[in-house]
N, C-alpha and C positions, 0 to 999 in steps of 0.2 A: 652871324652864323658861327657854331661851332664846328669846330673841327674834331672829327670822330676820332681820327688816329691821335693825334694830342691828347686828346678829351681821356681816350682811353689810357693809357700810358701812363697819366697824374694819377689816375683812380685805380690801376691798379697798383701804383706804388703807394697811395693815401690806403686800399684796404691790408696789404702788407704791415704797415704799419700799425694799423689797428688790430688787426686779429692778434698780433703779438702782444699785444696789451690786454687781452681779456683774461679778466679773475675769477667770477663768479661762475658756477657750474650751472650746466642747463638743462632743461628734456621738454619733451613736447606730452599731451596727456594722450589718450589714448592712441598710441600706435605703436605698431610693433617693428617701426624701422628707424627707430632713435633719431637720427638726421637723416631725411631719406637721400638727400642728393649724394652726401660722404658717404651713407651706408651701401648704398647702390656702388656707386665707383669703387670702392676699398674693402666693401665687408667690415667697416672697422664702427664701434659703436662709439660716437663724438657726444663726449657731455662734460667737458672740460677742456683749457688751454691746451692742457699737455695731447689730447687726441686730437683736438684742431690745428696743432702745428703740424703733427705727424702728416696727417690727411692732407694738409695743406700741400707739405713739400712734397709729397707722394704724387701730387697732382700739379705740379708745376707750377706753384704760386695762383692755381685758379679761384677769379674773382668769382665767380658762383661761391666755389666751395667758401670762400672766405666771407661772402655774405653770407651763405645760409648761418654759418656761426656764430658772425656779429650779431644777426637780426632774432637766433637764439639765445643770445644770451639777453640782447634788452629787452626781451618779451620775458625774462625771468626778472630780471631787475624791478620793471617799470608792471610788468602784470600786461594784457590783453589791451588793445583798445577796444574802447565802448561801440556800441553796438550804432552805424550799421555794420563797421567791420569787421570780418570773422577769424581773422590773423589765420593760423595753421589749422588745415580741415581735417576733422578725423578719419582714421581710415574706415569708421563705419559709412560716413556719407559716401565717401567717395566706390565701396565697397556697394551700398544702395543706386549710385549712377551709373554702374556695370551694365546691368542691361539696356540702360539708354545709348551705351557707349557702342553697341554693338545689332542694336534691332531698328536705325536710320533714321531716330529721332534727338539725336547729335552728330555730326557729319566729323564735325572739328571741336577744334580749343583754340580759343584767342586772346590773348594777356592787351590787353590797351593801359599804357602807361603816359603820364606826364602832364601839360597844363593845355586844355584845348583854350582858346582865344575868345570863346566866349559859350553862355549855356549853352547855347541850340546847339553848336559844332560837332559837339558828341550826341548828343542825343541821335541825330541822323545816322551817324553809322550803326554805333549798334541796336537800333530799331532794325538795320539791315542785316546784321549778325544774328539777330535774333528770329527774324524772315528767313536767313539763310538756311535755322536748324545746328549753328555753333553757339557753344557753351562759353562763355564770355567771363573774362577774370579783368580787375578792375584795381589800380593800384595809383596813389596819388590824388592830385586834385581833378581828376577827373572825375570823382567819384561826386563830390558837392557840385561840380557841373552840370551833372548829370540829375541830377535829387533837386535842384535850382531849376532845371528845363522840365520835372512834375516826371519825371520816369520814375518807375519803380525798380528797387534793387531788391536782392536776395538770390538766393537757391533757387526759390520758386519760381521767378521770373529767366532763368540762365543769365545773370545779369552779378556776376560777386565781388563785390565788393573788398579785397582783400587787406588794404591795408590804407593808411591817409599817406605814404608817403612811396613813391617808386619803388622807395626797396622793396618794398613786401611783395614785387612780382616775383621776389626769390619761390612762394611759394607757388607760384603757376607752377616752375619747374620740379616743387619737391613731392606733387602731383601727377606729375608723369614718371618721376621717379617709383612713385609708387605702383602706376597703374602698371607699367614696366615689372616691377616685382611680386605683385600680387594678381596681375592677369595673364602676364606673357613669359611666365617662367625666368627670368631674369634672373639669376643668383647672383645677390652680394659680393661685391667685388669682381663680378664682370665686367669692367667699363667699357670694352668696346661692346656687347653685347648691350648692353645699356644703350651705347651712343647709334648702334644699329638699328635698337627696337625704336627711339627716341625718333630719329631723321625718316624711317620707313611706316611705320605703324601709327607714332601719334596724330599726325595731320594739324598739328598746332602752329599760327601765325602770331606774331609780336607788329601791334602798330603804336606805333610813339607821334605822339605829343610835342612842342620845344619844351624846354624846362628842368630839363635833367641836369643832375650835379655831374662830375666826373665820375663819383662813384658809379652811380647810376647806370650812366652810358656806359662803363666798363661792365659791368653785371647784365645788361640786355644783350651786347655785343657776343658777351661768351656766351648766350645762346644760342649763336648761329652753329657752334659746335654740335648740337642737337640736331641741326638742320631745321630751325627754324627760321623763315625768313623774315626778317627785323624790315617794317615797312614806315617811312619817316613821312610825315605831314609836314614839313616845313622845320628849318631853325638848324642844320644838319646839314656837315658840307664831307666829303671825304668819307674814305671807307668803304664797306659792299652794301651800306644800306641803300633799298630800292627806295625810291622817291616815289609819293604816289600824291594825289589828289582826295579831299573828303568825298568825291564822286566815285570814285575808283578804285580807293583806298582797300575794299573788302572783298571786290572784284579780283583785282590781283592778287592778296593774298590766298584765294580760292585756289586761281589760277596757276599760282607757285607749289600748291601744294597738291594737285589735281585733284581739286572739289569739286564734282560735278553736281548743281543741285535748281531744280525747274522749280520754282513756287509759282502758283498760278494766284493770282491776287484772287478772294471772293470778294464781291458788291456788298458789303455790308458795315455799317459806322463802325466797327472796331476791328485790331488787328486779330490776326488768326494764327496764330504758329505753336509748336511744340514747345517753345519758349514759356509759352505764357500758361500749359500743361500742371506744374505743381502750386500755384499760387492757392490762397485762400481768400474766400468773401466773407469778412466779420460783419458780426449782425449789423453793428453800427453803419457799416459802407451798404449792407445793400438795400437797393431800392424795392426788392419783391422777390418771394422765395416760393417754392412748391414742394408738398411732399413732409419730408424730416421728422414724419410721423403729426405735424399740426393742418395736414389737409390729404386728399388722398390723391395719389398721383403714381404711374405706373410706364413704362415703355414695352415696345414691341416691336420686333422686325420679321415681316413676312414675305413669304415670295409668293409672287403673281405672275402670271403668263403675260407677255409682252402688251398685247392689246388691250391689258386692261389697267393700268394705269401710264400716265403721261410724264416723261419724263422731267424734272425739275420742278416740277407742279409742289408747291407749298400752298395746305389750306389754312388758315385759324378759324376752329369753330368753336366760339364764346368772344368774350371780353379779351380785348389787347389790352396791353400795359397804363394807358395811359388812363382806362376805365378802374386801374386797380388800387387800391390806396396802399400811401406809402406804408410801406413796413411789414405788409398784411399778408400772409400764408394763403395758395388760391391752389384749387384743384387743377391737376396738370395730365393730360394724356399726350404720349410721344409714341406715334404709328409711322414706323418706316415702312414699305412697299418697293421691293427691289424684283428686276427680271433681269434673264439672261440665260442665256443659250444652255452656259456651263454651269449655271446656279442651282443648286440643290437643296432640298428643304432639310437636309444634315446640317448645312451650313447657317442656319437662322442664326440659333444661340452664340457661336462662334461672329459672327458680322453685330450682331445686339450688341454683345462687351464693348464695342468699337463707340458706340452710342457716349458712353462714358469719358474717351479719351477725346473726342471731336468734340463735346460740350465744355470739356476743358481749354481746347486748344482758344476760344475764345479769349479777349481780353480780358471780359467784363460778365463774362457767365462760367458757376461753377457747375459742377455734378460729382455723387457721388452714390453708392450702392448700384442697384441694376433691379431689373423688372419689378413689383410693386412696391417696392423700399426703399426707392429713388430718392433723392433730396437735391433741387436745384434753386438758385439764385442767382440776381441779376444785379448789378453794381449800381448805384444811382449815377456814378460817373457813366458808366457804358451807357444807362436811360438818357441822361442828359446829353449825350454824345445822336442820341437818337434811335437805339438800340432799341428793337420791340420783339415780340414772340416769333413774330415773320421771318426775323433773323438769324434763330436758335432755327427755325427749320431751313433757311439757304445754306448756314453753315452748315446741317448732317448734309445736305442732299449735295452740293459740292464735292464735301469730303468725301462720302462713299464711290463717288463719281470718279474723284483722282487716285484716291487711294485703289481700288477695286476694278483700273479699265480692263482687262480682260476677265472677270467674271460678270459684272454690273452692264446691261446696255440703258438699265431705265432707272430711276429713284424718285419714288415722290414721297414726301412727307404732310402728313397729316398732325398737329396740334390743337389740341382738344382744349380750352379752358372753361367749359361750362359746366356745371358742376354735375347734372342730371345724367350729361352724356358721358362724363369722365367716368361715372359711375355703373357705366352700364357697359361701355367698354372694357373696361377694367374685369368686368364681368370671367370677358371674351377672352381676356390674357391670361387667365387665371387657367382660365380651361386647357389654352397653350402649354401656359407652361407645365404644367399636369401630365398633359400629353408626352411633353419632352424627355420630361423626368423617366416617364416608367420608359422609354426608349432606350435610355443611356443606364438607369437606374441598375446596381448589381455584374455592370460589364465588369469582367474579371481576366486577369492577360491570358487565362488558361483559354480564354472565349475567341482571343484571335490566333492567327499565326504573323500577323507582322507587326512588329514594335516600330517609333520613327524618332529618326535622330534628330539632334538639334547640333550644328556646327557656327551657328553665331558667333559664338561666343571665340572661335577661332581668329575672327579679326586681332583678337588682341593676348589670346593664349593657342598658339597653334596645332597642338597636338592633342586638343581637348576634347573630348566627344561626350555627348551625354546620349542617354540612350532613356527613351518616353515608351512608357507602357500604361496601359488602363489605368493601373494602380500603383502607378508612381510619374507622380509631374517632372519636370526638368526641375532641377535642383533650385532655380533662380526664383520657382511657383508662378511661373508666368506661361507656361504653355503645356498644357496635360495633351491626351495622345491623340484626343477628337482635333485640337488645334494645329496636333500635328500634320494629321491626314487631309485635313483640310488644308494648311498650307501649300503640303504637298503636289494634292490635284488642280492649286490654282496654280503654282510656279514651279513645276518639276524641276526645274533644277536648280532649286534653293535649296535653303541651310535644313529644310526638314525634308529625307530622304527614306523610304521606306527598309524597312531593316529585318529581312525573313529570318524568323528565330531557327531553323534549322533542327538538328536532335539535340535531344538534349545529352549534355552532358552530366548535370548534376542540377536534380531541380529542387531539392532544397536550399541550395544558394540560388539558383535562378540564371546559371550558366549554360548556354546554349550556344553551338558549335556556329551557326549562321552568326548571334551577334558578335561573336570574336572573330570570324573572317569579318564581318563589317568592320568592327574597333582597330582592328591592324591597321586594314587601307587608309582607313579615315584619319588614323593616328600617324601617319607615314610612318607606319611601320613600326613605332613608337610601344603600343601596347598591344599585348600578343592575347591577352585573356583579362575577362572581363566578367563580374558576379553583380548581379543586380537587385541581389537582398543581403549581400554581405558589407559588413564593414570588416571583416578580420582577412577573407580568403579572394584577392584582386577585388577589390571594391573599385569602382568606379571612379572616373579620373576629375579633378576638378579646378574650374579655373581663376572664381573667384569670388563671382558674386551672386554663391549662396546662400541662402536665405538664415542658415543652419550647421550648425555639425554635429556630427554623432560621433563618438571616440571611446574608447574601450577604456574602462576602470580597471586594473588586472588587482588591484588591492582587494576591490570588491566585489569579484568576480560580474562586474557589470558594463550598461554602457550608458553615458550620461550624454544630454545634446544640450545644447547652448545656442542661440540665435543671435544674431549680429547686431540686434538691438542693444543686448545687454555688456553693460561696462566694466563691470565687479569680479572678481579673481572667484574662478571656478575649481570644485574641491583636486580637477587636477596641477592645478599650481600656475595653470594659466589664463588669462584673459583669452577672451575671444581672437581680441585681435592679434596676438600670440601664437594661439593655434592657428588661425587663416594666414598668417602667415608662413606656414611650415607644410601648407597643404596644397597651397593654389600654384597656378600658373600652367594647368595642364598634367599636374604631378597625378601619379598615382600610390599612394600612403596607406598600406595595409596597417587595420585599426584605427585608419579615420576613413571619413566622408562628408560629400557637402552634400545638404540635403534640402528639401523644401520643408516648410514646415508642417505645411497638407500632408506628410508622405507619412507623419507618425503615428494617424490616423487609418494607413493604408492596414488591412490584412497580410499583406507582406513586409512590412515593415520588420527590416531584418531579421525576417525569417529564417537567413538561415544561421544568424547567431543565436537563437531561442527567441526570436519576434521581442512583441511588447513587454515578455515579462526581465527581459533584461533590463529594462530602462529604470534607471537607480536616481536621476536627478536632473532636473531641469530650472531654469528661471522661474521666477512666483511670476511673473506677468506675464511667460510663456507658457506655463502652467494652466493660469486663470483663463489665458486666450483659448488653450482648446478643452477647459476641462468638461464643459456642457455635452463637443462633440464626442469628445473622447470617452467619457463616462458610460455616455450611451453606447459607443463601440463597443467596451469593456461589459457591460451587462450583456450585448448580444453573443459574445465571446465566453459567457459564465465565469467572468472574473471580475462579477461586482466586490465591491471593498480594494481592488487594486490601486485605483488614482491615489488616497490617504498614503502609498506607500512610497510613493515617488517623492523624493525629497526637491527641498531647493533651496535659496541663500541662507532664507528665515530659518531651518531645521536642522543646515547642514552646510558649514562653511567653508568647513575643508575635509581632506581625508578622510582624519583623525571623528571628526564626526560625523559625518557619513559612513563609517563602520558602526559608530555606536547605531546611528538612527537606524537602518537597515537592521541591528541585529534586535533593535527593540519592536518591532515593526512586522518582523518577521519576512523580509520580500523572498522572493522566492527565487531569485538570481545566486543568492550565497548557497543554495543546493545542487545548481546547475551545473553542466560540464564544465569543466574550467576553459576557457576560452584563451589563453594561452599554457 
């Protein structure tokens, strides 16, 4: 048995010693918080000895801080290791997992460190962690434990892999450091503000392993300063670590950090969780596919009145799995049928997308696109587990069921694999969707009087508000205003709240007197006014993880957007993550905004800084993504020839040439009112 308090004490006099020895200078590649743990605590940018002593003595000899250093500079040294492990996450990813962090398809975070005693031993817990709905980080030989017991690792799976050796859980915490400063308004060099958001807001447990070095165990321990609780499997004697059991282990950790979360198992050969949500099925794994344009395949979700369908009821009408040859592309129809009291046929398309996420949740089946452009796949692993078509429909008709108990009293699923009928059905969805379209088709914010808020995103930036109207999504492109209103009338008093636009005050910006009484309250008080087609005059407050930004060029009299995809130095001198970082956390930043990428397409689309003909440059692959829709916008607008004028990397790499291109170009932003 080791003893914690010893253990500790060696390790932090062994990383003392070593941080004072480091030479070589370091950084991390795309982020814009240098060292996030020192930057968070000190404000101070660490890419040398000389900043890492400062930060170090500034912080009282802490063994975090001192690791994060060490483990930066040997990853300059020695380079990255190989792949599966991902060493330090960028802040795009982590910037992409915002909305999971915040809509209760991640609950938590859990760092599992050190050597479990044999394969299997891990693999049971975090098969549990990953049932739980927490995001699971992975550091040491638990990682080949686990790859040895046939689990799968990565992103995709919430299963990451960070490093082959304990240390690397340094970056569990330089993750929260971030999410801390890019979701929850954090500013640099707050440290208690940090160690507040950190103990309150993260929800992240530490379960260990035996095996750790003294370093090691000094580096987990100061996590508790976070208010993480540090939960020991055996090997560990002394100290305030909680002792737990592999039975129990995940249970308590929940319970320390009050995780409340009901999973109800479904009957079906593979697991079912949000875990298993981003994975892929390469052609080579899977056993049979639908759709992807090599057979015709379509879904649908309609509502029925109570008595006419039966609840749980899954049909297959054609050939199951077992009739289909491996490899082979086969016609696929997916008919949901839902009732309920409070269900409304508004709600169809809005309850469909869901079709998408619950085909995922699957271990061993993917899905992607939605009604006739569907593309699904099933794993040979999942077939040989026993996985047949019968089970892609217990899994929707389940999920609907849990997901939806106070709208849903009924759910039965219907799957079509014959090809005659697919085809004839399909008929029927087409007609649906047809219907749909010209329903919603042209709705315009002038068409209602209530906008709906979205405050999710407050779990982790508190003062955040975004504000959904017809013709503009929430910033994150994950919920437009029909998903609002629907949220709404199923859980009035959730994160989406209706929002009475009131007089207007100025409706060329799109400030209206109701949504700035909403934005105050909602803001505690925080933001007093609020424009909802501006980025220069109170633009909208943002928290983190949007999709986008918009920000003013005053060189050239324009405004440029950049998406969080893109990695490459933008003509205003900054990287993305640069600017997301000087914007989020709740902030509101006249001459920027977070935007969706849908919104640039909007007709309001900063309308009130001169709309789309301000827009002077964007990424070529954000370019290329909406030039199709965009184009077609721009002709119904009578400013065909505009898209050729919008610059991006390839034309215009900085400033200095983006004044040429524009001037050779003609755009028509450099004749506009000056915008400052």
């Amino acid at each position: 048995m080791t003893d914690v308090e010893l253990a500790k004490k060696h390790g932090e006099d062994l990383l003392k010693t070593r941080i004072s020895a480091i030479r070589q200078s370091f950084s991390y590649e795309d982020t814009a918080y240098h060292l996030p743990i020192s930057y968070a605590l000190t404000g101070i940018a660490v890419h040398d000895q000389k900043a890492a002593l400062e930060v170090f003595g500034k912080m009282g000899n802490n063994p975090i801080v001192a690791s994060e250093c060490l483990l930066a500079e040997q990853t300059a040294v020695s380079g990255k290791e190989p792949v599966p492990y991902t060493g330090f996450i960028s802040d795009t990813v982590i910037r992409k997992l915002g909305y999971s962090l915040v809509d209760g398809s991640i609950l938590g975070l859990a760092l599992v460190v050190g050597t479990p005693p044999s394969e299997g031993s891990a693999a049971g817990i975090c098969r549990e962690l990953q049932e739980k709905y927490m995001l699971t980080f992975l550091a040491g030989k638990v990682v080949p434990s686990l790859s040895g017991a046939g689990v799968r690792l990565g992103l995709e799976y919430r299963l990451i892999p960070l490093g082959s050796a304990p240390f690397h859980g340094i970056h569990f915490v330089d993750i929260i450091a971030r999410v801390a400063m890019m979701f929850g308004g954090v500013t640099p060099g707050d440290a208690h503000r940090l160690l507040t958001y950190a103990a309150e807001r993260a929800k992240a447990i530490v379960i260990v392993f035996p095996g750790l070095s003294d370093e090691e165990i000094a580096l987990v321990d100061g996590m508790r300063v976070l208010g993480f609780p540090i939960l020991s499997l055996g090997g560990y004697e002394g100290g305030t670590w909680i002792h737990a059991t592999p039975e129990d282990v995940v249970r308590q950790g929940l319970d320390q950090k009050g995780i409340r979360v009901n999973v109800t198992a479904i009957p079906i050969p593979m697991g079912c969780s949000p875990a298993f949500e981003g994975k892929s099925i390469r052609k080579e794994e899977m056993y049979v596919e639908f759709g992807g344009g090599r057979s015709p395949a379509f879904e649908l979700l309609k509502m029925r009145q109570p008595s006419e369908i039966e609840d749980g009821k899954v049909t297959v009408i054609g050939p199951e799995i077992e009739s289909m040859k491996e490899g082979s592309a086969n016609p696929l129809g997916i008919i949901i049928e839902v009732a309920g009291k409070t269900m409304k046929k508004d709600y169809e398309p809005v309850l469909e997308r869901r079709i998408h996420n619950f085909v995922n949740y699957g271990e061993g089946s993917w899905h992607v696109a939605q009604r006739d452009l569907i593309w699904v796949r099933i794993s040979k692993e999942a077939v040989a587990k026993g996985v047949r078509i019968e089970h892609i429909g217990k899994l929707l008709a389940s999920k609907f069921r849990m997901d939806f108990p106070r709208l849903l009293d009924a759910v039965a699923v219907t799957l079509i694999t014959d090809s005659t009928k697919v085809l004839e059905a399909k008929a029927e969805a087409e007609r649906v969707y047809d219907e749909r379209d010209a329903r919603i088709k042209g709705m315009r914010d002038s068409d209602v009087s209530t906008y709906y808020s979205c405050t999710l995103c407050q779990t982790f930036a508190p003062n955040h508000v975004c504000i959904i109207t017809p013709e503009r999504l929430a910033l994150c492109g994950a919920i437009s205003w029909l998903d609002g209103k629907i949220a709404c009338e199923i859980s009035p008093s959730g994160a989406n709240q209706p929002v009475e636009k009131g007089a207007v005050i100025n409706a060329q910006n799109g400030e209206f007197e109701g949504v700035n009484r909403f934005v105050k309250k909602a803001s505690h008080g925080e933001i007093e006014r609020c424009s909802l087609y501006s980025v220069m005059e109170f633009p909208m407050t943002c928290c983190g993880c949007f999709e986008a930004i918009a920000l003013m060029l005053p060189e050239v009299n324009g405004i440029m957007v950049v998406n969080r995809e893109y990695k490459g130095m933008t003509p205003s001198g900054m990287t993305f993550s640069t600017l997301a970082g000087t914007i989020g956390g709740g902030a509101q930043t006249p001459g920027f905004a977070g935007i969706s990428k849908n919104y640039i397409l909007s007709d309001r689309f900063l309308q009130g800084d001169g709309g789309i003909e301000r827009l002077v440059w964007m990424p070529a692959a954000l370019r290329e993504e909406l030039k199709e829709r965009l184009e077609k916008k721009l002709e119904e607008r009578k400013l065909a020839g505009f898209f050729a004028k919008i610059a991006d990397e390839t034309t215009a790499a900085t400033i200095e040439d983006l004044m040429v291109f524009l001037e050779r170009v003609g755009h028509p932003a450099l004749g506009m009112k000056p915008l400052v």
